[in-house]
C-alpha positions as YAML, in Angstrom:
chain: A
units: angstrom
residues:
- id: 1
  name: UNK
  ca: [-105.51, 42.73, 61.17]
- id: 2
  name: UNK
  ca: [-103.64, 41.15, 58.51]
- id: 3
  name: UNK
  ca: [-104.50, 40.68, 54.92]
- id: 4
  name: UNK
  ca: [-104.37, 36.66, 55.68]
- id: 5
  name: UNK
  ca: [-106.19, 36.75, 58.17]
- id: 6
  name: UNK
  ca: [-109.19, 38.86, 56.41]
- id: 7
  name: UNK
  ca: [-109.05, 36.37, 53.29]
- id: 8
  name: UNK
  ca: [-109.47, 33.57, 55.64]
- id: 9
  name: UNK
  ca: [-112.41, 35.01, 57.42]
- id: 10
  name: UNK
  ca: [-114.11, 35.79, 54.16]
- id: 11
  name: UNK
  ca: [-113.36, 32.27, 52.85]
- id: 12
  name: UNK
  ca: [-115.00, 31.21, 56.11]
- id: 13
  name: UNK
  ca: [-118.05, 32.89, 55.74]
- id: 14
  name: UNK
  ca: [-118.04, 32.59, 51.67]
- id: 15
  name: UNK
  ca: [-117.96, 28.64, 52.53]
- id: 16
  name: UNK
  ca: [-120.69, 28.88, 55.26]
- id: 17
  name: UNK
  ca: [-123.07, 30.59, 52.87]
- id: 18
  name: UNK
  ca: [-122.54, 28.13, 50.05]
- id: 19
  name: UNK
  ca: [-123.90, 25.61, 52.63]
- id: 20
  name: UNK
  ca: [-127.24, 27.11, 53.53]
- id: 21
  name: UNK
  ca: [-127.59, 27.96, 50.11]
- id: 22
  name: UNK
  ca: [-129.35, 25.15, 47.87]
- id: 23
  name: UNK
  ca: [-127.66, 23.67, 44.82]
- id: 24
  name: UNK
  ca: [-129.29, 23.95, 41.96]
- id: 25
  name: UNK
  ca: [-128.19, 20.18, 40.90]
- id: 26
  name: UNK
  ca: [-130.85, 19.34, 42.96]
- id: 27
  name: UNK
  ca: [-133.54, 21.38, 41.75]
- id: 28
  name: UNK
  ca: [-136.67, 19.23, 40.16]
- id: 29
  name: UNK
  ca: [-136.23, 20.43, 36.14]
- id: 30
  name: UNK
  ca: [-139.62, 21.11, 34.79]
- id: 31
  name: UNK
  ca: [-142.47, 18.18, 33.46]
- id: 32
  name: UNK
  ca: [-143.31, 19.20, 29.73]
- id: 33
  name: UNK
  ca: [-146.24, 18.07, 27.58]
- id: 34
  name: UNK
  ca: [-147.67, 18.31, 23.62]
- id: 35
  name: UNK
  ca: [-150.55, 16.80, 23.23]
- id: 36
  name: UNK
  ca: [-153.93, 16.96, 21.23]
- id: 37
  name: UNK
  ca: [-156.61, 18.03, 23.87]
- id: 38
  name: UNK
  ca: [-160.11, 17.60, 23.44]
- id: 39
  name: UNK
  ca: [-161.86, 17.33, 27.44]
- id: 40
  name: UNK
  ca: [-164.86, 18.33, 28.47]
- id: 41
  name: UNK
  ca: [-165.37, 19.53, 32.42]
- id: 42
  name: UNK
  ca: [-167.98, 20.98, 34.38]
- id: 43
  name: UNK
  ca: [-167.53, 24.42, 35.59]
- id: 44
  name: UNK
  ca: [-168.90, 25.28, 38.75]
- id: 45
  name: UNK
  ca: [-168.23, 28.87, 39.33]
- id: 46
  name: UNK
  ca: [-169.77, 29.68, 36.31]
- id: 47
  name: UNK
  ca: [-172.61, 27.66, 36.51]
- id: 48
  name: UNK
  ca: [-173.03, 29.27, 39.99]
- id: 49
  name: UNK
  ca: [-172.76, 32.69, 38.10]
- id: 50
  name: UNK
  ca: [-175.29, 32.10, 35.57]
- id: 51
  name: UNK
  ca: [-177.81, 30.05, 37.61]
- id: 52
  name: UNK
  ca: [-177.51, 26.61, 35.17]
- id: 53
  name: UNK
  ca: [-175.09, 24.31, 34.15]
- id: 54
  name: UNK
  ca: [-172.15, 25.36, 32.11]
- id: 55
  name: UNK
  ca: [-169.33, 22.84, 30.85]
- id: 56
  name: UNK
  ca: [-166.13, 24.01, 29.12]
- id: 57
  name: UNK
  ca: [-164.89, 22.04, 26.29]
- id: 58
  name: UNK
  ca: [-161.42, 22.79, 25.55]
- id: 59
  name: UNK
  ca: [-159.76, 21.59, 21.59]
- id: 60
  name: UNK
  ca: [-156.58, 21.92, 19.98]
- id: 61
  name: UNK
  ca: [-152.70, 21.61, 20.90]
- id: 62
  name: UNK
  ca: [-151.46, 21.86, 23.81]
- id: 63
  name: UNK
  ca: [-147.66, 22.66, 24.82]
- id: 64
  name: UNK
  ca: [-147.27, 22.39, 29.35]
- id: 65
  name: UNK
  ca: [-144.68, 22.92, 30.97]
- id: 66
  name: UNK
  ca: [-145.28, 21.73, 35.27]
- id: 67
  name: UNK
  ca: [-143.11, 23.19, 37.60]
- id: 68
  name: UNK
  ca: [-142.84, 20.89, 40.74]
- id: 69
  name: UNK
  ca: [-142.15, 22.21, 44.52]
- id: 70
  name: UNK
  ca: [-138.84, 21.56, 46.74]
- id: 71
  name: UNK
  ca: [-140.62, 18.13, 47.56]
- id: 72
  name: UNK
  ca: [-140.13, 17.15, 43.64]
- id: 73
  name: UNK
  ca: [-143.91, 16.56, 43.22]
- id: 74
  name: UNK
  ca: [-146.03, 19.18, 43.72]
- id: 75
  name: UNK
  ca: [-146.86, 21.60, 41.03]
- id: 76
  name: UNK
  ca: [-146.90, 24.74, 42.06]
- id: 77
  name: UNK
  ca: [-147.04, 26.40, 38.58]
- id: 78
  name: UNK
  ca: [-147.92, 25.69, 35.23]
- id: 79
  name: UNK
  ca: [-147.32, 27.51, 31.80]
- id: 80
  name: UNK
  ca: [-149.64, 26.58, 28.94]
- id: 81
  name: UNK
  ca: [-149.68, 27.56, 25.33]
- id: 82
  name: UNK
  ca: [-151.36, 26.12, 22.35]
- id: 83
  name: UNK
  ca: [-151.98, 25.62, 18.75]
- id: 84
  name: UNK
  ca: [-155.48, 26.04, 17.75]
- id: 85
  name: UNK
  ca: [-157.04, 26.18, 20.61]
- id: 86
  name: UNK
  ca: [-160.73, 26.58, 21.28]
- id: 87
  name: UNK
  ca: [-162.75, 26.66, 24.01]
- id: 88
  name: UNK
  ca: [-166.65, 25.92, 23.79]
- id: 89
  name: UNK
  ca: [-168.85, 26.77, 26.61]
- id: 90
  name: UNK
  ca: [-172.35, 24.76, 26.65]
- id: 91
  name: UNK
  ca: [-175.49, 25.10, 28.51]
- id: 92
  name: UNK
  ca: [-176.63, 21.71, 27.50]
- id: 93
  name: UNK
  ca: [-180.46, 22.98, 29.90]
- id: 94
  name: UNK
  ca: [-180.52, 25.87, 27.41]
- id: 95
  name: UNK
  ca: [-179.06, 24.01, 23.87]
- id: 96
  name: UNK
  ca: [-176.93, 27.02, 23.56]
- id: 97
  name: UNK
  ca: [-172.96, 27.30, 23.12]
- id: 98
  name: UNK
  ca: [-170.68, 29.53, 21.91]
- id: 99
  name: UNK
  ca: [-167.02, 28.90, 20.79]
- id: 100
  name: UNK
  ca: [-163.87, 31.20, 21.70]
- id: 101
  name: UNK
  ca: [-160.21, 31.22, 20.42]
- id: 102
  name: UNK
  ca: [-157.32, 31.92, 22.93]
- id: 103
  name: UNK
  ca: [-153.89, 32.98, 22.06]
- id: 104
  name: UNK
  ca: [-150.98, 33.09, 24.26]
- id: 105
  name: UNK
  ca: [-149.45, 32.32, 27.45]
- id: 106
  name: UNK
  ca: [-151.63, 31.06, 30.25]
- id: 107
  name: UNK
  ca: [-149.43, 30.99, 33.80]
- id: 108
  name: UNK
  ca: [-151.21, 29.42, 36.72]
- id: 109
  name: UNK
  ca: [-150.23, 29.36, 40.19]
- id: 110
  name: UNK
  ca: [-150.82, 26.70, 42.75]
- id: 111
  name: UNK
  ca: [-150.50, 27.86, 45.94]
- id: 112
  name: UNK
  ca: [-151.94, 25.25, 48.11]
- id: 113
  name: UNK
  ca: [-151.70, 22.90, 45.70]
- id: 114
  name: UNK
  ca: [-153.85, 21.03, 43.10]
- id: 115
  name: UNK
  ca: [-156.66, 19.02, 44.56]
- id: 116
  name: UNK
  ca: [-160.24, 19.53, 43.41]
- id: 117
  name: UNK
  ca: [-161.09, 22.58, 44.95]
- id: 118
  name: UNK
  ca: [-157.82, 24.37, 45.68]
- id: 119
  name: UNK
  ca: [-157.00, 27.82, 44.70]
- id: 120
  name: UNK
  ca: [-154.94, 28.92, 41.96]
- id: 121
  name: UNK
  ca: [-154.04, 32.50, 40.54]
- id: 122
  name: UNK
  ca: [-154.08, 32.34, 36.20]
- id: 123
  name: UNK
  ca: [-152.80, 35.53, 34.24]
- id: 124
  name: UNK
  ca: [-153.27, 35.12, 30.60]
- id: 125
  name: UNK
  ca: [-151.20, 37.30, 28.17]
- id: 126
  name: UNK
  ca: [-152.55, 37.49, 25.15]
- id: 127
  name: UNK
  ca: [-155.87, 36.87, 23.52]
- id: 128
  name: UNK
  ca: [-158.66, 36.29, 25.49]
- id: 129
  name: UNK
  ca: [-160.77, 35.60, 22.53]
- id: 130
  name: UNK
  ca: [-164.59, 36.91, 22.03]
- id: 131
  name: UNK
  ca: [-167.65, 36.41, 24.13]
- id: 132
  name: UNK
  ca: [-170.59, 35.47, 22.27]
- id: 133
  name: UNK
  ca: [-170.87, 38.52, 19.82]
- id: 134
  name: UNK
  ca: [-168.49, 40.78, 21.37]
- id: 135
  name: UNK
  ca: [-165.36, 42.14, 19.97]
- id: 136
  name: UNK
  ca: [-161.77, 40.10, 20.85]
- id: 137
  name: UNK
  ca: [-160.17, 41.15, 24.42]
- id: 138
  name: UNK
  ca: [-156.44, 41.21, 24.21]
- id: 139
  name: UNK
  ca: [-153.83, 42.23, 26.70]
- id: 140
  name: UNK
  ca: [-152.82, 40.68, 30.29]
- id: 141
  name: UNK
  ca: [-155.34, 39.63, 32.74]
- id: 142
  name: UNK
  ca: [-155.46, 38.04, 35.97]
- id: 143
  name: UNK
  ca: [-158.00, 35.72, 37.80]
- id: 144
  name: UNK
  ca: [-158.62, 34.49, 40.63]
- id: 145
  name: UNK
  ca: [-159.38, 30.27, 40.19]
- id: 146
  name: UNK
  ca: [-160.63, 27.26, 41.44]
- id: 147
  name: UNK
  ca: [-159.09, 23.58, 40.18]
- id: 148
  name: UNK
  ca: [-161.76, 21.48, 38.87]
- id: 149
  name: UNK
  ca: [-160.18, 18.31, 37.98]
- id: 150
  name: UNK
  ca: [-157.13, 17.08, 37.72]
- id: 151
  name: UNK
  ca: [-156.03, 14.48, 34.63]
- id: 152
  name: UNK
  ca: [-155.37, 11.28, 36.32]
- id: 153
  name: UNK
  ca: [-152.40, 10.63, 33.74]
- id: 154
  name: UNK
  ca: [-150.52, 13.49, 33.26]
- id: 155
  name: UNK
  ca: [-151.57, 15.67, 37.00]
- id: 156
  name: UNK
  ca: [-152.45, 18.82, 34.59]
- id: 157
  name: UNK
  ca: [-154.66, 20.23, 36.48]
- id: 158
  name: UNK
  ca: [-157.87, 22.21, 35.03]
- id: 159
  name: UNK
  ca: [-158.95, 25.05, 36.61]
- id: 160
  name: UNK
  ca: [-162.49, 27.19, 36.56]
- id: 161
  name: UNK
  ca: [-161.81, 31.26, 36.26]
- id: 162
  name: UNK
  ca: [-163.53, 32.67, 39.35]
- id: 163
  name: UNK
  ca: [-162.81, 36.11, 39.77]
- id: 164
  name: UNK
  ca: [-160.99, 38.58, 37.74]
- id: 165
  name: UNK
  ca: [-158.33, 40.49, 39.10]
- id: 166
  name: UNK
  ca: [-156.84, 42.84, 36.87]
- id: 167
  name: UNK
  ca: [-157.00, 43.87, 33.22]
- id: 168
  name: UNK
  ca: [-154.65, 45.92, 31.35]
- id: 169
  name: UNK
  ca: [-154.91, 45.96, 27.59]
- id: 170
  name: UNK
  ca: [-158.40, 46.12, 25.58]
- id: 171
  name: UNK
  ca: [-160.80, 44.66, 28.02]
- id: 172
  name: UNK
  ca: [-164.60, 44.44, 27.96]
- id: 173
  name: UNK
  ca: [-164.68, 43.19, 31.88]
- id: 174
  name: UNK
  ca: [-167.44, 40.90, 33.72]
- id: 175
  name: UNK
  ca: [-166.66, 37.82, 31.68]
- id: 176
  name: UNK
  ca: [-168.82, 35.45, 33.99]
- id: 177
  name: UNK
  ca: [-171.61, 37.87, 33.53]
- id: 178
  name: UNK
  ca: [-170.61, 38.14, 29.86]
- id: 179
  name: UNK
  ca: [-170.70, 34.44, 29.32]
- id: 180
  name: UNK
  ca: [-173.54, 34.24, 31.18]
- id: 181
  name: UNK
  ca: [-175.55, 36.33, 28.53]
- id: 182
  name: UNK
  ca: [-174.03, 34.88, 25.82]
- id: 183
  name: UNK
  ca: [-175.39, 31.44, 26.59]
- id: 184
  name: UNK
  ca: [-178.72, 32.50, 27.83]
- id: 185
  name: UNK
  ca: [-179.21, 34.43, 24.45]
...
């Protein structure tokens, strides 16, 4: 077979694959946010947990960056980061609370999507801030979670942490539990 005849067959199948192969162009380029957050939700996995009602109140800066599905609308991840950011779990039955600070990364997957109710992976690298009177937790963890609302002006969704899935760093463990006590102290 001649050389020709080789380079043409290649630049046959070269210009077939650059046809099933999708352009970039195209792609959806990522929603970003900044904003100053202070929203209060109700969280029912950990409410189920403890056996009362717990609601999350989440303060400071927040930096998101949505990253939509081939369809151009659906998120199907999110990576959040923030400035000051607090989170203050309540047990308004009890008139307890307690206040922790997160630092780093949170990345959230969406894999069926981000209705009320849907399932969503979260690893958090980073900080995962102190539970009641324990000591700081710092390192990478992953949960298994639960979206609990969904902002009806930007689509951030909010999610509840249901289950965790791994821990590697400095880890106490059984945060549900953990927060559970905390509030009920």
């Amino acid at each position: 077979m001649s050389h020709a005849r080789i380079r043409r067959g290649l630049t046959a199948v070269v210009a077939a694959a650059a046809l099933l192969i999708p352009g970039t162009a195209a792609a959806t380029p990522p929603v970003r946010y900044t904003f100053e957050a202070d929203q209060t939700f109700f969280a029912p996995q950990t409410s189920a947990v403890c056996g009362f009602d717990v609601y999350v109140r989440v303060q400071g800066t927040a930096h998101v960056i949505l990253f939509l599905g081939p369809d151009g609308t659906s998120i199907v991840r999110e990576i959040d980061w923030n400035s000051g950011w607090t989170e203050t779990l309540t047990a308004p039955d009890l008139g307890t609370s307690y206040t922790q600070r997160t630092a780093g990364p949170l990345i959230t997957w969406y894999p069926e999507g981000t209705d009320i109710g849907d399932p969503a992976t979260a690893m958090l690298v980073g900080s995962n801030g102190r539970i009641g009177d324990d000591p700081a937790e710092a390192g990478h963890l992953v949960w298994d979670a639960v979206v609990v609302f969904v902002d009806p002006v930007t689509d951030i969704p909010g999610i509840d942490f249901v289950n965790l899935v791994a821990a590697h760093g400095h880890f106490i463990g059984d945060n549900i539990a953990r927060r559970c006590a905390a509030l009920a102290s």
